[in-house]
C-alpha positions in Angstrom: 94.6 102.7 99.3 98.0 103.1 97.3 99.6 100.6 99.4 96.8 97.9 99.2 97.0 98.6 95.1 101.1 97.4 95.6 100.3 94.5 98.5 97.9 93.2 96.3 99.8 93.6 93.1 103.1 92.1 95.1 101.1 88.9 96.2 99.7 88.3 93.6 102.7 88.2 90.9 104.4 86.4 93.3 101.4 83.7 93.8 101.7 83.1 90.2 104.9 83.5 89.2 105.2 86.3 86.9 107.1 89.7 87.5 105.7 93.1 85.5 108.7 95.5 85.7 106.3 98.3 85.1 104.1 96.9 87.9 107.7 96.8 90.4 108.6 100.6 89.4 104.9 101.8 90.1 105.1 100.3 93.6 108.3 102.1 94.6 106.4 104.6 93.5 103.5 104.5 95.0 105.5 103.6 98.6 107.8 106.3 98.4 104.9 108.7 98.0 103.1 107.4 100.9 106.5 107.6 102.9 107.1 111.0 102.2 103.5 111.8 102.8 103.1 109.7 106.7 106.6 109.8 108.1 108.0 113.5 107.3 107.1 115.6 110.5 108.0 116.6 113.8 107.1 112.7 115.4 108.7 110.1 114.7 107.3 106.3 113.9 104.2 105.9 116.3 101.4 102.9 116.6 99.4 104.7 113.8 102.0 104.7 111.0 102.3 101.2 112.1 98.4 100.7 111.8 98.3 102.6 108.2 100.6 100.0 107.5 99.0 97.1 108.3 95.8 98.0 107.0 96.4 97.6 103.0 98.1 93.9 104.3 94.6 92.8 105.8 92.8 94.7 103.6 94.7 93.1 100.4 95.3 90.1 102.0 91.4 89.7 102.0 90.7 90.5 98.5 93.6 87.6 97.4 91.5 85.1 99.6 88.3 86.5 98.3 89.4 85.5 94.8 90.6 82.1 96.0 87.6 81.7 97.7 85.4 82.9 94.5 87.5 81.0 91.9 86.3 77.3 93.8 83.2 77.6 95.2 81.3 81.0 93.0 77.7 79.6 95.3 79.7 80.8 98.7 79.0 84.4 98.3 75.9 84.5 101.1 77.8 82.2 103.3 81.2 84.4 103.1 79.0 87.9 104.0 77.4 86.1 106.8 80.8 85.3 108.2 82.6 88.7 107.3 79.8 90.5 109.1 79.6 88.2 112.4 83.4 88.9 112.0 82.8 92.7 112.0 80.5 92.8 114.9 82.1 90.2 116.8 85.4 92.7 116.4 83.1 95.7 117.4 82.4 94.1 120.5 85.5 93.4 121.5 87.0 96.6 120.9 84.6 98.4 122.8 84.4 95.7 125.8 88.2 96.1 125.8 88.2 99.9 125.9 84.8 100.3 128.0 85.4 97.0 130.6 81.9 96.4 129.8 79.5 96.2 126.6 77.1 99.4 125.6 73.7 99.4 126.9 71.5 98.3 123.7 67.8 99.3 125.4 68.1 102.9 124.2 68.6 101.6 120.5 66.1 99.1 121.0 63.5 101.6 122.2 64.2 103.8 119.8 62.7 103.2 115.9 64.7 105.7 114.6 67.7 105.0 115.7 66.8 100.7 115.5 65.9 102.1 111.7 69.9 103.7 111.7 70.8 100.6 112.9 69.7 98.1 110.7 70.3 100.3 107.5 74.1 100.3 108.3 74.4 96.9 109.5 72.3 95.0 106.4 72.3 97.9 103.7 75.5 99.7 103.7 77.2 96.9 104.4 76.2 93.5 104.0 74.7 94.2 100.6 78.2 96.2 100.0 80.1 92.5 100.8 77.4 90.5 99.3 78.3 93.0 96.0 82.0 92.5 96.1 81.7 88.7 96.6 79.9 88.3 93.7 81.8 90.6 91.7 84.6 88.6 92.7 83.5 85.7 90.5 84.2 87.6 87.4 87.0 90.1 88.4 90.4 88.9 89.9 92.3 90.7 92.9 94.4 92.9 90.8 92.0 94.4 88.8 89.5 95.5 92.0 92.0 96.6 94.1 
């Protein structure tokens, strides 16, 4: 979370142009603590640190194009959830038909209301409603601010 706080704030004074020295020293901060936090230990630099890493870049990278995306067309927020959740599953899949050789067997989910219940509640509760929220908040808050 720190990092995707100083990705954002990086990108975003350097999209438009304006340096906060207060916002620069506050980064170094921020990094060095998360430094000293992941890489002091007995291993040394491994695919996670690389992972925890490139997560606040995505992660931030999305909330700058959110913005964008918000600022010229405010109507898109149904259409960009759609997409973002596709995205999601479509990633899901992948991951576990790259890991598995095969995908998951659905029937037991299918047969089961409890568990289709489960289901549905996580996929179109906690979190398309959760994007659709943040993609209309978008309209009125900038990058910065909700990271």
């Amino acid at each position: 979370c720190t990092l995707n706080v100083v990705f954002v704030s990086l990108v975003v004074g350097f999209t438009r142009k304006k340096f906060d020295p207060q916002a620069a020293i506050a980064a170094v901060l921020a990094v060095s603590g998360v430094a000293f936090l992941e890489l002091v230990g007995s291993q040394p630099f491994v695919l996670g640190d690389a992972l925890s890493l490139a997560q606040p870049i995505g992660f931030g990278m999305g909330y700058v194009r959110l913005e964008q995306i918000m600022a010229d067309s405010p109507q898109d927020a149904n259409g960009i959830t759609a997409v973002k959740v596709m995205i999601v599953a479509l990633a899901s899949w992948a991951l576990f038909l790259l890991s598995a050789g095969t995908l998951p067997d659905f029937s037991p989910v299918f047969d089961s209301p409890v568990a289709l219940t489960g289901i549905l509640w996580t996929g179109l509760i906690t979190t398309a409603l959760s994007l659709l929220v943040e993609s209309v908040a978008f309209r009125y808050v900038d990058a910065s601010s909700a990271s």
